[in-house]
C-alpha positions in Angstrom: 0.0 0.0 0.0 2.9 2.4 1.1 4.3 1.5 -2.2 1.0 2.7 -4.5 1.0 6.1 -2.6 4.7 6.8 -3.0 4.5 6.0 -6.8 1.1 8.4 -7.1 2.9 10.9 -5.0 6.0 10.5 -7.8 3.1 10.7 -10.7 2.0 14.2 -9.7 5.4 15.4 -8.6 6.5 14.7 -11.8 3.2 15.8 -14.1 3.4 19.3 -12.2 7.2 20.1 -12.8 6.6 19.1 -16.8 3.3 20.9 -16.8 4.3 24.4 -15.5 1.8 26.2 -14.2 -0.3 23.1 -13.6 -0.3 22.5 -10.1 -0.3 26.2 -8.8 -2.8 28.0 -11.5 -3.5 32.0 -10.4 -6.8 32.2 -10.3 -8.7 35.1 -11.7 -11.3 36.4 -9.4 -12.2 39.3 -11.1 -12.4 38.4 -14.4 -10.0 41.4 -15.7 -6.5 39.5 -15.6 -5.1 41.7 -12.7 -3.8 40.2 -9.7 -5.8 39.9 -6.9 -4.5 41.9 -4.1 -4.8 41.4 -0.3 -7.4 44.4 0.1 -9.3 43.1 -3.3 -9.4 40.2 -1.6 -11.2 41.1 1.4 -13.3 43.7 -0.5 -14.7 40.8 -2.1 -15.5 38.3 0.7 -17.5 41.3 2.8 -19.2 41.6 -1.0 -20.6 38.2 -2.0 -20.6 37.1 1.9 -24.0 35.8 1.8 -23.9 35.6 6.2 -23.5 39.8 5.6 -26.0 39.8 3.6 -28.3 37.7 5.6 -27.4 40.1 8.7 -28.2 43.7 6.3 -31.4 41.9 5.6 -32.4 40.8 9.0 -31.5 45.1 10.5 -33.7 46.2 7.9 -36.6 44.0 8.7 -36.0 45.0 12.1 -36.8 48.6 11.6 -39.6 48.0 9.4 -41.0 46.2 12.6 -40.6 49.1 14.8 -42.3 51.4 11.9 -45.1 48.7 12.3 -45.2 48.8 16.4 -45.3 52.5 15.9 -48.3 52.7 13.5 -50.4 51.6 17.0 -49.8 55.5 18.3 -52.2 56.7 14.8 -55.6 56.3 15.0 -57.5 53.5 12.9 -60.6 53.7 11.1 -62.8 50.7 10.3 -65.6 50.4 8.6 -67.8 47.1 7.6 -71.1 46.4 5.5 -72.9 43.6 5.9 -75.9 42.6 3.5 -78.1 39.0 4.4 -81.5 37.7 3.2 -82.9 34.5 5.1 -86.4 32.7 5.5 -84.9 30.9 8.1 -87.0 31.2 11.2 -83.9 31.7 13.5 -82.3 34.2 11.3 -85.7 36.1 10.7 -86.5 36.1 14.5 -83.2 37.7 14.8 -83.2 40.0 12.3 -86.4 41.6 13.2 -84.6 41.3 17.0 -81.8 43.4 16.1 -83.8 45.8 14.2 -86.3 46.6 17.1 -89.3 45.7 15.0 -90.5 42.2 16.5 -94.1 42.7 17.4 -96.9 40.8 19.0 -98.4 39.3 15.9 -94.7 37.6 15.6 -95.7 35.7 18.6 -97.9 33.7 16.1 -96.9 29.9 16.2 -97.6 29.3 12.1 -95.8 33.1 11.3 -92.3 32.0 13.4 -92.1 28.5 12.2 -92.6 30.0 8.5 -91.3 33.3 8.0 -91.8 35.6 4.5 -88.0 36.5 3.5 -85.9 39.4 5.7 -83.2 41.5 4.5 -80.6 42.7 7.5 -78.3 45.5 6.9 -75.8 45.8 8.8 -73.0 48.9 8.9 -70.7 49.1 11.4 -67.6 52.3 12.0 -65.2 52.5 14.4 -62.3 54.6 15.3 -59.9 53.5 18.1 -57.4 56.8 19.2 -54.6 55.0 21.0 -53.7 51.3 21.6 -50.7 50.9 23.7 -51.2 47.4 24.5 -50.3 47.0 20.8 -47.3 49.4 21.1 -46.0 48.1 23.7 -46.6 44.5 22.2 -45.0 45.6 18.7 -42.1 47.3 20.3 -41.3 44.2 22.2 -41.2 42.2 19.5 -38.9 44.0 17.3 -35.9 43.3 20.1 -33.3 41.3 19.6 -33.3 37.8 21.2 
């Protein structure tokens, strides 16, 4: 075995002497033909170092969260429509419920058990001034763990 190894170590000994340049090729980084210097070389790991670029990414994201936790300070608008018809007798008993227009003739056993059709509107608006429970929420999650 130590006999293989020392004649393969002779092979390449020997191919790289006859083929100069062989064994010890300059490599060309840059694609230009210039030698790479120390300081080109370094310029370019911190360029294509893709942990770097990881770590740029994850900062950014990071103050786009605190933008986010921020946005709780503004006030928010909501606003809803809601449109149903039914001839169900739960949904029409609740309907006319919600609207304040049940009367006593609704009472009626064969009127509740088969209702004519209802149409419900519903709009709904909102406006909450200050949430600090989400501020303080948001803020806490945009620190580092």
């Amino acid at each position: 075995m130590a006999r293989i190894l020392f004649c393969l170590v002779l092979f390449f000994v020997n191919f790289s002497i006859n083929q100069p340049g062989w064994a010890f090729q300059r490599m060309d980084f840059c694609g230009d033909g210039a030698p790479l210097s120390l300081e080109g070389a370094i310029q370019m790991a911190l360029a294509k170092n893709p942990r770097i670029a990881a770590a740029q990414s994850q900062l950014e994201a990071s103050g786009e969260r605190i933008t986010q936790a921020r946005s709780g300070l503004l006030p928010q608008l909501n606003f809803s429509e809601n449109f149903s018809r039914t001839n169900s007798p739960t949904g029409v008993f609740s309907a006319k419920l919600n609207q304040g227009e049940f009367t006593q003739q609704d009472f009626n056993v064969n009127r509740l058990n088969n209702p004519n059709s209802r149409n419900n509107f519903a709009t709904v608006f909102s406006v909450t001034l200050l949430s600090s429970t989400a501020v303080k929420a948001g803020l806490a999650s945009t620190r580092p763990n």
